[in-house]
C-alpha positions as CSV (number, residue, x, y, z in Angstrom):
1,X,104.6,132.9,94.8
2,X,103.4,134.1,91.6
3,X,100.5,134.0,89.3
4,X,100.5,133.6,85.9
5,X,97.0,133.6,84.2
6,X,96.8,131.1,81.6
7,X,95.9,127.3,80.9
8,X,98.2,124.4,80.4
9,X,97.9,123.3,76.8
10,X,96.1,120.0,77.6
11,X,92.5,119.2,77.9
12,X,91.2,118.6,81.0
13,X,87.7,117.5,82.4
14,X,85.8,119.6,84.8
15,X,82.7,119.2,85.9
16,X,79.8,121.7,87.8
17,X,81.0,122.6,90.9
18,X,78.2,121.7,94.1
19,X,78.0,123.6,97.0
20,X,76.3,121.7,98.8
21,X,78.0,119.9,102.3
22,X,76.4,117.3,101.7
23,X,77.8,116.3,98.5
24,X,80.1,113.1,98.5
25,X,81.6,110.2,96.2
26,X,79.3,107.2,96.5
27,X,80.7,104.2,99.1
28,X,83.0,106.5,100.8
29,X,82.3,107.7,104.1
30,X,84.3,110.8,106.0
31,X,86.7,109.3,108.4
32,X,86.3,110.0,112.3
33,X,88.9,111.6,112.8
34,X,88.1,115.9,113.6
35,X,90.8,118.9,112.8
36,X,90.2,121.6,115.1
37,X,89.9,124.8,113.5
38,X,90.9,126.5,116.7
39,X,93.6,124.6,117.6
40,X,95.1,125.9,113.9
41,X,94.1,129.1,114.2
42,X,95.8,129.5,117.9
43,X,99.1,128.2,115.7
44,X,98.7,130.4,113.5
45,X,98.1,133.2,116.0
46,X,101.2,132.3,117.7
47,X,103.6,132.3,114.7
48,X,102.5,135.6,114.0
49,X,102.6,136.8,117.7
50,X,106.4,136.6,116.6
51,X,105.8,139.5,114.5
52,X,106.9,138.9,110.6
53,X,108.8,136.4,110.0
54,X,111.3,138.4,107.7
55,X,114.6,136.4,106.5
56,X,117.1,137.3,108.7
57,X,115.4,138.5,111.4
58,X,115.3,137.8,115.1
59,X,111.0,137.2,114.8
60,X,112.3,134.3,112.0
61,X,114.9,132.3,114.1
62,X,112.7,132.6,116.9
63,X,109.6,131.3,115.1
64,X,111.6,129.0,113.9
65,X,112.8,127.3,117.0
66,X,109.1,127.5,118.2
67,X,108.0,125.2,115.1
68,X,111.0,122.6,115.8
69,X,109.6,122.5,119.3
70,X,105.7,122.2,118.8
71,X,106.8,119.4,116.3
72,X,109.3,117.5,118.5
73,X,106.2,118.0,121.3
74,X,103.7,116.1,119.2
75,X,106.0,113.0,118.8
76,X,108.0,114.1,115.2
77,X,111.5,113.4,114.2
78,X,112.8,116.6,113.2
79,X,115.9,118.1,111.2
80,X,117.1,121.7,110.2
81,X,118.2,121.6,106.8
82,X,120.2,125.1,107.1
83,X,121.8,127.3,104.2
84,X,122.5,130.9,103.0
85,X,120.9,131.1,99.8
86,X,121.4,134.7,97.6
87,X,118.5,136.7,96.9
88,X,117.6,138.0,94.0
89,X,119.2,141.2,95.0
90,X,122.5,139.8,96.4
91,X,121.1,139.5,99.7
92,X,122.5,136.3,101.3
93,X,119.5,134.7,103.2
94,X,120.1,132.6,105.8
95,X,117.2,130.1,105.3
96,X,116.1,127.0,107.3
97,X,113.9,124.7,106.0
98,X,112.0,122.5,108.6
99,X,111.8,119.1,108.6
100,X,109.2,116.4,110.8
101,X,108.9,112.9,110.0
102,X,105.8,111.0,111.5
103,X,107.4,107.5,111.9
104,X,110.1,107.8,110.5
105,X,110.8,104.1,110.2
106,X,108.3,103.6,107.4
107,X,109.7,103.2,104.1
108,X,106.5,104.3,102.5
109,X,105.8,108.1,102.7
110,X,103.6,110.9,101.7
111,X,104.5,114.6,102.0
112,X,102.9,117.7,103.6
113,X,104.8,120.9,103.2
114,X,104.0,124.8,103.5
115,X,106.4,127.9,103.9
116,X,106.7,130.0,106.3
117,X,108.3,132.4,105.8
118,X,107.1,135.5,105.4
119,X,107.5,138.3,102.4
120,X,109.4,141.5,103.7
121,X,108.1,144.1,101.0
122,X,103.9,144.4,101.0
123,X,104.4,144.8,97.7
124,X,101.1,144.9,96.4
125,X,98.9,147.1,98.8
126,X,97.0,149.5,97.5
127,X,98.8,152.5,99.8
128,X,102.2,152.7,98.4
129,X,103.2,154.0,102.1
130,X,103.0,150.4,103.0
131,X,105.1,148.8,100.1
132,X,108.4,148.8,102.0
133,X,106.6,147.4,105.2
134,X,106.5,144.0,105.8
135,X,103.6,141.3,105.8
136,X,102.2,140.2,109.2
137,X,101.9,136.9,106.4
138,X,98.8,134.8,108.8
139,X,97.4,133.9,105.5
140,X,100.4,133.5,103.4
141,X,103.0,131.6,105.5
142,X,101.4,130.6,109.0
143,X,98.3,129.3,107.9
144,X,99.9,126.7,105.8
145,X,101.9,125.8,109.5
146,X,99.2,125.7,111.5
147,X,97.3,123.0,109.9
148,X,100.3,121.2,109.5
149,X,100.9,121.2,113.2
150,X,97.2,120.6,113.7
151,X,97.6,117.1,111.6
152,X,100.9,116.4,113.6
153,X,99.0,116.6,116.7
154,X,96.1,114.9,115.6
155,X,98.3,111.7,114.4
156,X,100.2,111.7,117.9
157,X,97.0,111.3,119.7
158,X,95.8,108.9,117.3
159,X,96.4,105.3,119.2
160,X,95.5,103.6,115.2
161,X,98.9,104.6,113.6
162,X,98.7,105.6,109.9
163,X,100.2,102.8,107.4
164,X,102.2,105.2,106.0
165,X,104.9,107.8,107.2
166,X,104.2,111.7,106.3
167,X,107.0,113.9,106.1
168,X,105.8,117.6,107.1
169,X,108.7,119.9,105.6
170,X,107.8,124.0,106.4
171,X,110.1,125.6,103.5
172,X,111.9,129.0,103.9
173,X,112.8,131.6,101.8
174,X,110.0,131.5,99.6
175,X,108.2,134.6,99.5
176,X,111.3,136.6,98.5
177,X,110.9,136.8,95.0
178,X,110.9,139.2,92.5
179,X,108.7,138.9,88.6
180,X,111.4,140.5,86.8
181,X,114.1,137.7,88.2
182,X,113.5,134.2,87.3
183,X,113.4,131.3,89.5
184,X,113.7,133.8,92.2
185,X,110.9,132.3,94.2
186,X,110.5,129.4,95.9
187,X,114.2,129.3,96.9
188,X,114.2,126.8,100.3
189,X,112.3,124.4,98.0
190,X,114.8,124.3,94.8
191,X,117.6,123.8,97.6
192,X,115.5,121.1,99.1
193,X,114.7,119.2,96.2
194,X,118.2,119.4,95.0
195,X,119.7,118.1,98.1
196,X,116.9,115.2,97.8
197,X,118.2,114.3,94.3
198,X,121.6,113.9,96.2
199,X,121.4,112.1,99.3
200,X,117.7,112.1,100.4
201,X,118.5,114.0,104.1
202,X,115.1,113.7,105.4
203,X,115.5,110.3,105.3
204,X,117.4,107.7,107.2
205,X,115.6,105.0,105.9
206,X,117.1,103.5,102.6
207,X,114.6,103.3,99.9
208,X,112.2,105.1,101.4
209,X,110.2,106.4,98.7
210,X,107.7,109.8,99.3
211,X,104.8,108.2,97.0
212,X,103.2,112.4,96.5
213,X,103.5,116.0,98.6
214,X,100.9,118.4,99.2
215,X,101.8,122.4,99.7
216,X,99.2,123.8,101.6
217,X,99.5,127.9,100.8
218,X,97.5,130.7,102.1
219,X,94.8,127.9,103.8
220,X,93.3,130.0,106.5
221,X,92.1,133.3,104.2
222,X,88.3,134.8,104.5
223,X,86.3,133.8,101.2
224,X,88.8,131.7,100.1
225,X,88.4,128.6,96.8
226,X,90.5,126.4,96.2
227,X,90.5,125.7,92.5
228,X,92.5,123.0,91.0
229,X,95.8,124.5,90.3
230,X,97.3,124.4,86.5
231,X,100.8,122.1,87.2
232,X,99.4,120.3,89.5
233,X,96.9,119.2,87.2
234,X,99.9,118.7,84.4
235,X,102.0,116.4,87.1
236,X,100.0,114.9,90.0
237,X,96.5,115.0,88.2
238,X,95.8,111.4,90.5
239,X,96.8,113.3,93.8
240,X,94.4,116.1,92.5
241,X,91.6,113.9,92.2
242,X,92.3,111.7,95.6
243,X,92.2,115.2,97.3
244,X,89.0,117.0,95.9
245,X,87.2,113.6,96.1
246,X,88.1,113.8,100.0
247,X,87.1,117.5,99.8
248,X,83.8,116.4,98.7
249,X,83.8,112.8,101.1
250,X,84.5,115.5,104.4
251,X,81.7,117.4,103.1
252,X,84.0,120.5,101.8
253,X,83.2,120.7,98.3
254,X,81.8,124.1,98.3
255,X,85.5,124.8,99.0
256,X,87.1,122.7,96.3
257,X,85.4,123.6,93.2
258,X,85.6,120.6,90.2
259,X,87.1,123.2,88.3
260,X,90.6,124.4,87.4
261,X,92.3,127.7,88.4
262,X,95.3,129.5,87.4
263,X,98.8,128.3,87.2
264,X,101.4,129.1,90.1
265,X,104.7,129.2,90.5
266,X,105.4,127.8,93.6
267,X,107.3,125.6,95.8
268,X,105.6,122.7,94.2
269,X,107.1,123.9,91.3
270,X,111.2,122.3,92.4
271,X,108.9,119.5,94.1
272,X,107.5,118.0,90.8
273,X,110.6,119.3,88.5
274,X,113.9,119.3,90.3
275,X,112.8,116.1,93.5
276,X,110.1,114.5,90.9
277,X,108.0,113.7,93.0
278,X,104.4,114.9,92.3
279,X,102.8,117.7,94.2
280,X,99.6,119.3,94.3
281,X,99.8,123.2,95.6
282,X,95.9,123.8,97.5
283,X,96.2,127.6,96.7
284,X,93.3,129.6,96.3
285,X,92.2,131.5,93.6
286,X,89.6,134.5,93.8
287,X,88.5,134.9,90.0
288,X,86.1,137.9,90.6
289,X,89.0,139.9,93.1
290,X,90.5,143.3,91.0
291,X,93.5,143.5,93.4
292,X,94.6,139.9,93.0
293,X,93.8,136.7,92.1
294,X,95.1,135.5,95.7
295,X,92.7,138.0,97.1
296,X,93.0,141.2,99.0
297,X,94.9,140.8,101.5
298,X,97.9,138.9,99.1
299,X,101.0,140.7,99.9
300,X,99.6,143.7,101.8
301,X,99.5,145.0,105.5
302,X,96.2,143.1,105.6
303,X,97.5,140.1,105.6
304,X,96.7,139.4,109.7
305,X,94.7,137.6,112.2
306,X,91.6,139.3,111.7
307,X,91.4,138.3,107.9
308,X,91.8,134.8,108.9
309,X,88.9,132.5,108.5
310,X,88.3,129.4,111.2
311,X,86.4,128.1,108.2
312,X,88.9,127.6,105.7
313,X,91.3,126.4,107.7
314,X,88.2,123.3,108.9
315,X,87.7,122.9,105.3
316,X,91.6,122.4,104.1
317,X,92.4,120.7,107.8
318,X,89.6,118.6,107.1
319,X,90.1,117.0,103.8
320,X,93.8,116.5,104.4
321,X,92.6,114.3,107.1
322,X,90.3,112.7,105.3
323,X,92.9,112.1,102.7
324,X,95.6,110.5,105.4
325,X,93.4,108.7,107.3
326,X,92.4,106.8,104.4
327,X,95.7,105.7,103.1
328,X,95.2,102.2,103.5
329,X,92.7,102.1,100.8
330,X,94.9,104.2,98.7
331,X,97.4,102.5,96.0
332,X,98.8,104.6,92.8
């Protein structure tokens, strides 16, 4: 992904920012419901355990298989939506971008999606020995997996089924991307959302209808806030709002600052523009950081295990739940 540093030309609320847990929208309650933060950091220890998960490498078909299985194992429906996409350097990229439908019956559906990919060049680390390495990517790839997986299990072993169906979709190929080459990034998503525009594949059900997504990206990093993100404020300001209300209802506002961040380019970005359907990217944003405002470890041999935080990943695991497990209530 990439950051660009400006504001959308719109105005937009925001309001002080509370850090206190206890902080919560009046007549709402947090739902029972509890993410494990150490069930999602064991996923995300095991994807990396693979080693990085490079396009066209063995560690990224294997990891791959791996995710199809730990979906189908918690109940899901799941598809490969295969391709070889071109890089921006020629390279033809054999992608695969993962798809697990939680009753997949249900006409009426809300998206979860994360990449997981991971980026082959640490790029940005501040020993130019390492910028032809690759990135371990816990933060920026597998984190966004894990609590996926961790919401998969946690609606398996729910006996109350949801009202709605949720569509968990891990893209590929997005973290090989260059700034000088545009729309470069992001490249499993734009072939997903233009195969949605033709035929739909992830679903079998006609007319079903996936009401908003959520892209979960770098969810599990040390220090991490998640300001409200610049397109997703200019397209799904509503899902915006439903999730850092549950932020604050789950007792996570400290997390989820009232206040808006950057803008991204992302794989919300073919989401919202190519698919139209609105998505919110949860991204964080480190205002204060030198070395990048996706914080140290973005794009560097740091990106690993030991700078993932158990925390984060509650808070973002958290709130989702808190989101889905209130869907009844929920009508746009």
């Amino acid at each position: 992904m990439r950051q660009t540093f400006f504001m959308l030309a719109m105005t937009l609320l925001t309001v002080a920012c509370s850090h206190t847990k206890e902080q919560r929208k009046e007549g709402e309650t947090p739902v029972a419901i509890q993410f494990s933060a150490d069930s999602a950091y064991a996923f995300c220890q095991q994807q990396c355990d693979f080693g990085p998960r490079t396009m066209n490498s063995e560690a990224h078909e294997q990891c791959g298989q791996w995710i199809v299985e730990k979906f189908q194992s918690f109940g899901m429906q799941v598809t490969e939506q295969r391709a070889t996409l071109k890089g921006f350097d020629g390279t033809p990229l054999l992608s695969n971008n993962i798809i697990a439908r939680y009753q997949p019956a249900l006409t009426d559906r809300v998206m979860l999606c994360a990449h997981w990919d991971s980026r082959p060049w640490a790029d940005n680390d501040p020993d130019e020995a390492n910028h032809t390495k690759p990135v371990m990517a816990a933060n920026d790839g597998a984190s966004g997996v894990a609590v996926m997986l961790e919401v998969a299990r946690l609606l398996q072993a729910d006996t109350c089924r949801l009202p709605v169906g949720v569509d968990f979709v891990c893209f590929d190929a997005e973290d090989w991307g260059s700034d000088d080459v545009s729309d470069s990034w992001a490249l499993g998503a734009q072939y997903w959302a233009r195969q949605f525009t033709v035929h739909s594949p992830q679903s079998t059900v006609e007319n079903s209808t996936i009401r908003y997504g959520i892209l979960l990206d770098m969810v599990g990093g040390q220090g991490a806030h998640f300001y409200q993100e610049g397109y997703s404020l200019y397209y799904a300001e509503n899902v915006v709002k439903r999730v850092w209300n549950a932020a604050s209802v789950a007792g996570f506002s400290s997390y989820f600052p009232m206040e808006e961040g950057s803008t991204i380019t992302d794989d919300h970005g073919p989401v919202n523009e190519i698919a139209q359907i609105p998505c919110i990217d949860i991204i964080p944003y480190y205002p204060g950081c030198t070395q990048s405002g996706f914080g140290p470890t973005w794009h560097t041999v740091n990106d690993d295990m030991q700078h993932i935080d158990r925390g984060t990943l509650k808070a973002v695991g958290q709130t989702l739940v808190q989101v889905l497990w209130t869907e009844a209530a929920l009508r746009y």
